[in-house]
C-alpha positions as CSV (number, residue, x, y, z in Angstrom):
1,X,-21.8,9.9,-8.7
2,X,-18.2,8.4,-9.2
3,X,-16.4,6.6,-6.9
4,X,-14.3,9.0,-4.5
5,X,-10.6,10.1,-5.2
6,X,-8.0,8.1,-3.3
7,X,-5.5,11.3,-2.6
8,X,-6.3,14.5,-1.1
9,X,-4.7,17.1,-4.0
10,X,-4.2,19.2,-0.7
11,X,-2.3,18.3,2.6
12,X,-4.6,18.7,6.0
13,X,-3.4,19.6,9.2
14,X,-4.6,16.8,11.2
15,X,-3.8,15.5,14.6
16,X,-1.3,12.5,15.3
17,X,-3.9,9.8,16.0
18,X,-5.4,10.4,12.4
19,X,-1.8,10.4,10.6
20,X,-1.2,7.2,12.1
21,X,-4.6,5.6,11.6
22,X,-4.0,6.6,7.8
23,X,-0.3,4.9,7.6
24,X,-2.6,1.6,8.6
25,X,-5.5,2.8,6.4
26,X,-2.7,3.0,2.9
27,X,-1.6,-0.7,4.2
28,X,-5.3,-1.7,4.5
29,X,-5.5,-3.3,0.9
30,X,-4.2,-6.7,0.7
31,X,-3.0,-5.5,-3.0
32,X,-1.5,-3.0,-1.8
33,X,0.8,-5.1,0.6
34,X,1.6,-7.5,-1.9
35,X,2.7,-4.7,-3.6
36,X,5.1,-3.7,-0.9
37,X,6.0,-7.1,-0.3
38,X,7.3,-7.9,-3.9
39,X,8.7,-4.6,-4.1
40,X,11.0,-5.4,-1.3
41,X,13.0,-7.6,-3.6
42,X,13.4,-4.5,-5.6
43,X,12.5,-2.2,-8.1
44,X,10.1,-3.0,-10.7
45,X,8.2,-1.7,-13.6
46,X,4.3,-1.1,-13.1
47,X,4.5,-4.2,-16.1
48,X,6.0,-6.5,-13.2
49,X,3.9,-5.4,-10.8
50,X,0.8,-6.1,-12.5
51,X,1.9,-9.9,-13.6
52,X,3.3,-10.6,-9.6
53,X,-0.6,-9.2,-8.7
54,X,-2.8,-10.9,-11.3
55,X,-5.2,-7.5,-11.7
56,X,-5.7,-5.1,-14.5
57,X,-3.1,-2.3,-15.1
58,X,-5.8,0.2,-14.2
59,X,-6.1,-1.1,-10.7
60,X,-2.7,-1.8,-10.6
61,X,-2.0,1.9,-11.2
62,X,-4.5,3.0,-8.5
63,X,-3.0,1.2,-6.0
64,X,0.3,2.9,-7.1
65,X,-0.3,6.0,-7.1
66,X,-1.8,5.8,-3.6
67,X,1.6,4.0,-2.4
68,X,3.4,7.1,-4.5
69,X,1.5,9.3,-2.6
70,X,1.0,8.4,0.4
71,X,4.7,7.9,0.6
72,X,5.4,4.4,0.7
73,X,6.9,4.0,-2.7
74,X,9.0,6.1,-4.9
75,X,8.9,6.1,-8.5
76,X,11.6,7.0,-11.4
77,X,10.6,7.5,-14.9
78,X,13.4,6.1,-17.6
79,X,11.7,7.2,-21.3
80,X,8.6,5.4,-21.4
81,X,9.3,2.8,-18.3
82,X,8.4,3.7,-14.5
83,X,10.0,1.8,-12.1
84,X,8.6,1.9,-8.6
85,X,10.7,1.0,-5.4
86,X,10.2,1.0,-1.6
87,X,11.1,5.0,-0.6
88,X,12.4,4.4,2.7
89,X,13.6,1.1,4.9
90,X,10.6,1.7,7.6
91,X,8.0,0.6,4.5
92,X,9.7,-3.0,5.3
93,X,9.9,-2.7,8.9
94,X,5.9,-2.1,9.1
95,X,5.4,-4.8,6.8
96,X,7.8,-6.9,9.0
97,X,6.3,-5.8,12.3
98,X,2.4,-6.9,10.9
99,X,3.9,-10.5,10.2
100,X,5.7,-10.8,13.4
101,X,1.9,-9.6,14.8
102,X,0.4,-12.1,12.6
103,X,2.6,-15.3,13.7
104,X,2.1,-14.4,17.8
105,X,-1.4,-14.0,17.7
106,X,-2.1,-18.0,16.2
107,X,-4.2,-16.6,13.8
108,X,-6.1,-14.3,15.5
109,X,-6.6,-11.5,13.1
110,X,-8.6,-13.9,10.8
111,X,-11.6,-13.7,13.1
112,X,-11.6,-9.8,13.2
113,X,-14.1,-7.8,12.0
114,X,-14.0,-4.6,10.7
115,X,-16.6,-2.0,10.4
116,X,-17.1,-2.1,6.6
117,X,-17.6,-6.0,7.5
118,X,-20.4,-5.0,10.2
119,X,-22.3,-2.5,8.1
């Protein structure tokens, strides 16, 4: 049994509280916000993204496509390059609103568990 797929090829109707628990859920990687975060300086190719993050171009291409899909990034072919840039201004204001989080809670967040932490 292989590991599950990351997208839904289908949309769901589901209620608000889920929607938004997934916006949180797509930022839940720390790759993935590092992502975002050097992305925010720009575009960049997927070859960019992988030397700024240190991990293979296979994982480096998972997380993208979950950014692409879940609508935090955008992505324009040019021949054989792909450049990926944030899709919409809001991407940096969550990103924003989790370090302003971070810095008034002294630290907090470090001691939080979560549930795959507890199992």
């Amino acid at each position: 049994m292989g590991r599950p797929a990351i997208i839904e090829l289908t949309p769901r109707p589901l209620p608000d509280d889920e929607l938004i628990a997934r916006i949180f859920r797509g930022l839940g990687d720390a790759t993935r916000v590092r992502i975002l975060q050097f992305l925010i300086e720009g575009p960049r190719t997927q070859k960019d993204i992988v030397a700024e993050v240190g991990l293979s171009q296979g994982r480096v291409s998972q997380h993208l496509s979950c950014l692409v899909w879940c609508g935090y990034l955008d992505s324009e072919r040019d021949g054989r390059v792909v450049q990926y840039k944030i899709a919409n201004a809001r991407v940096v204001a969550l990103l924003d609103l989790g370090t302003a989080f971070l810095n008034s809670t002294s630290g907090d967040i470090g001691s939080c568990r979560t549930l795959a932490q507890e199992n």
